[in-house]
N, C-alpha and C positions, 0 to 999 in steps of 0.2 A: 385230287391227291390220292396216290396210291397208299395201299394197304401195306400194316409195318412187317417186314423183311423181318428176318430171323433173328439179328442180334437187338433184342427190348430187355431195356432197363425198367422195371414197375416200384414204384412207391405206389404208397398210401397216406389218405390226409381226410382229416374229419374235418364238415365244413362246420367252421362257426358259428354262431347266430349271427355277427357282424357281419359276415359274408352273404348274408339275403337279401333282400330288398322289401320293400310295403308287400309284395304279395307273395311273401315267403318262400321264395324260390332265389338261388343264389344270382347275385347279381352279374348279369354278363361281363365288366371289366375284371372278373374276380378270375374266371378262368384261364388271361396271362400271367395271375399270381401263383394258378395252379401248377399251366405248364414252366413258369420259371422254378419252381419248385422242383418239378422231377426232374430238369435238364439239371439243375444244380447235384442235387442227388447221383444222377450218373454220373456227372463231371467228377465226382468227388469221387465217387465209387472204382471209374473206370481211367480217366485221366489225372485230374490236379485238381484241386478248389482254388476257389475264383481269387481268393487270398493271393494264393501262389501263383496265379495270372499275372495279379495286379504286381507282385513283386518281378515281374518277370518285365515289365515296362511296358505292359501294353493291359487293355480294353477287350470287352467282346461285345460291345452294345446291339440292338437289336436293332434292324434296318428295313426289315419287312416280317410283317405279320399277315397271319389268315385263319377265321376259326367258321366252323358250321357247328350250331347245336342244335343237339337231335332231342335230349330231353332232359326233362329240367330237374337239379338235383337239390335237395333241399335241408333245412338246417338237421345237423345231427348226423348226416349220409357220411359211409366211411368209403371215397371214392378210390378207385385205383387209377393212377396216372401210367400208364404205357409210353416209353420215350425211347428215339430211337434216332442216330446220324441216321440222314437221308444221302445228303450230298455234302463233298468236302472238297474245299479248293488250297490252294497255296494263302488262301487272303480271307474264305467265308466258311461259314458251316450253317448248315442247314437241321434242324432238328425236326421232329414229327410228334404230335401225343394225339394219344386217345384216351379218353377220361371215362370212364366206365363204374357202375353200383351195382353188387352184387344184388340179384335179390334170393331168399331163400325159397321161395314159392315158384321160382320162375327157373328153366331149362339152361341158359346162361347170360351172362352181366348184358345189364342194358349201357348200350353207348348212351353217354350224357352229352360228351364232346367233340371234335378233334378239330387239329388245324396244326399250323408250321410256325416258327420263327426261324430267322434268316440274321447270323450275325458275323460282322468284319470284323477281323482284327485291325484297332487302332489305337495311337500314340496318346500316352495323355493330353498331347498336344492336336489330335484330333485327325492325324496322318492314317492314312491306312497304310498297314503295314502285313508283312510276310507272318503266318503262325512260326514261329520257333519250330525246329524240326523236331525237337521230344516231345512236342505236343502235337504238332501234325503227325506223326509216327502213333502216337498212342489213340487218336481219334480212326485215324485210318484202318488202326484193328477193329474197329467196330461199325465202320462204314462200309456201304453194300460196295464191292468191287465191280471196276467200269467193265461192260463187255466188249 
């Protein structure tokens, strides 16, 4: 996985206690609630919220995932999500995060996370189907251009 390109969207989110596990470190399946979190966050920020997806008659479900964790963050941490279009087609979009915890004693943030989700546009009927062109237009402003 390459490193994220220029245009990054960053939230912030305090893990919970319910987000840890018995050995008080957050629990791995919690990290696609992270990264669904900051792609929402940008969606909202920079295209449409998922609201307005859904009104629009279609789906963006998620169809390939992939995560590395580098270290572990734990209850109380105020993590930063880094999210970013990787790749965009007529039909998928491609997202990126790196999940990161400042520390104040340390030179800069320790990577906790990263990995991709990969998601189609489709039909509530489960069709894949074309993004709408005001939403491929407005993702495309923030996706890296093809050389």
């Amino acid at each position: 996985m390459a490193d994220l390109p220029r245009q990054i969207h960053t939230s912030t989110i305090r893990v919970l206690y319910g987000d840890t596990d018995a050995g008080g470190v957050v629990y791995n399946a919690n990290y696609l609630r992270y990264f669904e979190f900051g792609r929402t966050e940008l969606m909202r920020e920079w295209v449409c919220s998922y609201r307005e997806i859904e009104a629009m008659g279609f789906i963006l479900p998620v169809t390939e995932t992939w995560s590395r964790f580098k270290s572990p963050a734990f209850y109380d941490d105020l993590l930063t999500i880094s999210t970013q279009i990787a790749e965009l087609t007529r039909f998928t979009c491609k997202f990126v995060y790196k999940i990161s915890r400042n520390n104040p004693e340390a030179t800069r943030p320790t990577l906790i996370a990263k990995g991709y989700t990969i998601h189609a546009a489709v039909t509530r009927e489960g069709k894949l189907t074309r993004l709408p062109t005001e939403i491929l237009d407005k993702l495309a402003a923030f996706a890296p251009s093809e050389s």
